[in-house]
N, C-alpha and C positions, 0 to 999 in steps of 0.2 A: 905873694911871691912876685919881685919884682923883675919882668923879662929883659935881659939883654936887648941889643937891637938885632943880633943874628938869631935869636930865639923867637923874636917879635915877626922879623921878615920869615921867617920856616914856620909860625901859628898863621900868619895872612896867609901864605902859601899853599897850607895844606885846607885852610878854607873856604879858600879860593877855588883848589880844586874839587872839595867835595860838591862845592854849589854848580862848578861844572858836570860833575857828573848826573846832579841831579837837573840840572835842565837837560842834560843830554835824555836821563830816562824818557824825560816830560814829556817831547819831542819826539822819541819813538813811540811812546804810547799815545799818541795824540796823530801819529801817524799811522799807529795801528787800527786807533778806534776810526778812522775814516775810511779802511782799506775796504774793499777797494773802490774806488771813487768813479776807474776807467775799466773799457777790458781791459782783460788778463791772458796770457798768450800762453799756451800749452805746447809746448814742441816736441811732437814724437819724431824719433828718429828714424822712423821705419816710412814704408809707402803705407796708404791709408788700405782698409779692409780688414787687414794683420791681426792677431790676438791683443797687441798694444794698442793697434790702434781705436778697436772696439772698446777694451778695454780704459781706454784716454778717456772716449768720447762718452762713456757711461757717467765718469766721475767729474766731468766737465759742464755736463748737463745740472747735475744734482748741484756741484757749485753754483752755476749760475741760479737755480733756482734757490738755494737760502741763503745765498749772499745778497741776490736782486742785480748781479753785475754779470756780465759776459765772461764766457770762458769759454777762449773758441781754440780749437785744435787748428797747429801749424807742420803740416808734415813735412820732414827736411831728412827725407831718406838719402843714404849712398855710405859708402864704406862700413860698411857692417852697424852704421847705428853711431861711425865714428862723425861725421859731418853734423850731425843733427846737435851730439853734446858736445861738440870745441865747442857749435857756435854758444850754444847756454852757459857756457863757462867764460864766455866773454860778454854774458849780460847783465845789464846793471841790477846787483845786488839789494831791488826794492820791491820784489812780492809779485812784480809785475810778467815775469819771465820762469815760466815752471818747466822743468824740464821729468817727463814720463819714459821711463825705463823699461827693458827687460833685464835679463840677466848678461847681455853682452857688456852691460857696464862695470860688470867685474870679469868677464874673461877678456875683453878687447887689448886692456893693458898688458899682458902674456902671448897674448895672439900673433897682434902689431908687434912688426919691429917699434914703432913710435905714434903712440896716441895724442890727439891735441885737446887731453886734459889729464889732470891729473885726479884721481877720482878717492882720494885722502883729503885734499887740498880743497879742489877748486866748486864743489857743493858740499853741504848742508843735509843730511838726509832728514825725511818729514816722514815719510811712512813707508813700509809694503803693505800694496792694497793688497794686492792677490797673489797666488802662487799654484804651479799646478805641476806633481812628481811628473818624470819621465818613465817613460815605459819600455821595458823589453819585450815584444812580442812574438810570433811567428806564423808563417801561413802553416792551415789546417795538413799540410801533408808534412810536416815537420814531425815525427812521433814523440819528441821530448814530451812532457807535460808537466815540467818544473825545471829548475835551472838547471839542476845538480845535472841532471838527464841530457840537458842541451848541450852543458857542458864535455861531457861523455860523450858525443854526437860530435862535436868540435874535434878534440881530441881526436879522433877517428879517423879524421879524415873525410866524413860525412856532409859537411859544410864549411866554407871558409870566408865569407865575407857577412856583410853586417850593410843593411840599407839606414842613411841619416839626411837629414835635413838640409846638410850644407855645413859645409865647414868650420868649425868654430865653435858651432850650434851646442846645447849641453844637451842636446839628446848624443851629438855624436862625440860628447867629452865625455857622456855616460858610458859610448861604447867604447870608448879607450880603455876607461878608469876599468870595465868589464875583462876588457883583452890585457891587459896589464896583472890584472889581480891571479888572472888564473896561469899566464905568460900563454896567451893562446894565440896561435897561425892565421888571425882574422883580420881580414882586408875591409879600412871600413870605406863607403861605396857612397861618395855623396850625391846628393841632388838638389835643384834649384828649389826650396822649399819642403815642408811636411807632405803638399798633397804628392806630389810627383813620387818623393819615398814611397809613400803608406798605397799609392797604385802599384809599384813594383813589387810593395811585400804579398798584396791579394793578388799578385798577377803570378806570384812564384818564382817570381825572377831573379830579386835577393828575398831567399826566404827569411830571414834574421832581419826585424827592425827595430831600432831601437827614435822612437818618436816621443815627443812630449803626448800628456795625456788627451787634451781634446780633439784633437782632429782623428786621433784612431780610436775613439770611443763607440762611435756608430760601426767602421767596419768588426769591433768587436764583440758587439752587440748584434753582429748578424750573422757573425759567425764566419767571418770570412778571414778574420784572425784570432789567433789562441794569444792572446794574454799570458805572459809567464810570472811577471813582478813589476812591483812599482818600485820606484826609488826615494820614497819619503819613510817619514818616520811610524807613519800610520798608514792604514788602509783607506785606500781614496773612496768616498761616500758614495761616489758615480758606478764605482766598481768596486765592492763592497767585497766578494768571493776572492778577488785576487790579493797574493799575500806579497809584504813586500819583502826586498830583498833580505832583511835582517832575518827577515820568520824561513826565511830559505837557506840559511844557516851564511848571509854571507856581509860583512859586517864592511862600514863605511864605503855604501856603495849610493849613499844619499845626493840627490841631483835633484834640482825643478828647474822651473821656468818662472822666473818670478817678475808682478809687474808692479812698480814702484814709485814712487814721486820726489823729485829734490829739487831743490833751490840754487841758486849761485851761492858761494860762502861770501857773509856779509850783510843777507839778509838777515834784517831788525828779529831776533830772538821774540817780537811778540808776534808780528807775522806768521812765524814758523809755527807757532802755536796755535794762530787760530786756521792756520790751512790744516794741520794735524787734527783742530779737533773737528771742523767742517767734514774732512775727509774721512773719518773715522763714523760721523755719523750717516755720510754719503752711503759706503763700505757698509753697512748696517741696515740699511733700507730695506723693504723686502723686493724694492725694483732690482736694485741694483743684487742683490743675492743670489735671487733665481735666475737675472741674466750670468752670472758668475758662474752658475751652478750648472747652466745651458752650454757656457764656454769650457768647463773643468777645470773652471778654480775656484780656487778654495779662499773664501774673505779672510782676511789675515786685520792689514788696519794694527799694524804695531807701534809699539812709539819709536821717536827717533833716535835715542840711547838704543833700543834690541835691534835696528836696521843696519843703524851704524856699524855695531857687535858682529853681523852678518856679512856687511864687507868685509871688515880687516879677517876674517876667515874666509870666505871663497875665492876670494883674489889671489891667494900665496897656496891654496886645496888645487886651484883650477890651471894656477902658472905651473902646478909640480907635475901636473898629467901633459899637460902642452908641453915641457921639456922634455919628460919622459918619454911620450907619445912624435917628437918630434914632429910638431906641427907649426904653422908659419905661415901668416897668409900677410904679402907684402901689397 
């Protein structure tokens, strides 16, 4: 068949480009197989000590150790977690800038009148390493000893506020979603962090707390609070006796704390792969488990398809309790 010359210049053209996209592969794979060559910077958004940032520094460690490269944790605390990921979202998109999560990465956008990222857009999600339900508990003079009961108590007149973590926090978007579901007269009562709460609920002060699960697992364990439900799917392994809210007859009242890892969007898709399966094998360790297991989370290590799946749902779950809840932190 003999080509025209506009048929001729459209066959160079289109083989032109394929040989383009194949050196482009060449090139990322060739950039992946060398990754990583320098350190690698980890920026939690939070102050050091934090669940994250423990959390950071476990899976930072285990990188550096099967990679043979540095992974050193950069904490860039202030605005709820919002300073730390603008700045990762204005970094250059090559493997070298990882940015470590909690769950304010999906409520901060509802929260904020205006976040400096966009959290659809401007990462890449790679995994949730871990994840730990939130809990509703109460001090030992509370007589409830199930929700249904507590509720009943509420209603009464018997209690009216609710102790949380600070603002924002999805322990205290769990006690909204809590106060919403049932339309209950409950004040929720923040505090500069988990400890400060979970001393006010053993002090009796606000007897109603509603906390993520590790930091009030020892005062429950001593008995200095009653446990009434978790807000996962399942019963959390650390407190095995307690049921969650679903087995309490009360349905999407699901909440955790989750800690998780992304990229800037743009990094090279084979990158993303191997910090996925690095961090998967990291996440699997029996170091890093039992430390997990000590903090109250639960190794998770999902792919970046079910992470992703988990944003575009908590972002538009968590903005409809914040409207509803009339909450706002400028």
């Amino acid at each position: 068949m003999k080509l025209t010359p506009m048929k001729l210049t459209k066959t160079i053209g289109s083989a032109l480009a394929f040989c383009a996209q194949l050196l482009l592969s060449g090139a990322c794979l060739a950039q992946a197989s060398g990754y990583p060559d320098h350190p690698v910077k980890i920026i939690v958004p939070f102050a050091p000590a934090g669940p994250t940032d423990v959390s950071a520094r476990l899976i930072a460690q285990k990188l550096s150790e099967q990679l043979k490269q540095q992974f050193f944790i950069e904490n860039q605390g202030g605005a709820g977690g919002n300073l730390g990921m603008g700045n990762a979202a204005k970094a250059a998109p090559d493997g070298y800038t990882i940015l470590f999560v909690s769950s304010s990465y999906v409520v901060n956008p509802s929260l904020y009148a205006k976040v400096p990222y966009d959290p659809y857009k401007d990462f890449l999600p790679v995994t949730m390493a871990g994840d730990a339900p939130n809990l509703l508990s109460v001090h030992p003079s509370v007589p409830a000893k199930n929700v249904k009961e507590l509720v009943g108590l509420i209603k009464a007149g018997k209690y009216n506020n609710f102790a949380h973590a600070g603002v924002g926090t999805t322990p205290h978007l769990s006690g909204e979603l809590f106060r919403l579901t049932f339309g209950l007269d409950l004040s929720a009562i923040p505090f500069p962090g988990a400890g400060p709460a979970i001393q006010s609920a053993v002090g009796g002060h606000t007897p109603i707390l509603f906390s993520s699960l590790p930091p009030a697992v020892p005062m429950i364990k001593d008995g200095k609070l009653r446990a009434l439900a978790v807000s996962s799917r399942k019963r959390a392994e650390v407190l095995p006796d307690v049921p969650t809210f679903a087995e309490e007859g009360l349905a999407d009242q699901e909440a955790d704390t989750f800690q998780a890892v992304l990229v800037p969007a743009g990094t090279p898709k084979e990158i993303v792969a191997l910090l996925h399966r690095e961090i998967v094998k990291a996440v699997a360790s029996p170091e890093v488990k039992e430390r997990f297991a000590m903090l109250g989370f639960d190794a998770v290590a999902n792919t970046p398809e079910e992470f992703a799946a988990q944003i575009k749902v908590e972002i538009p779950k968590w903005g409809k309790v914040i409207k509803a809840a009339n909450i706002r932190v400028e």
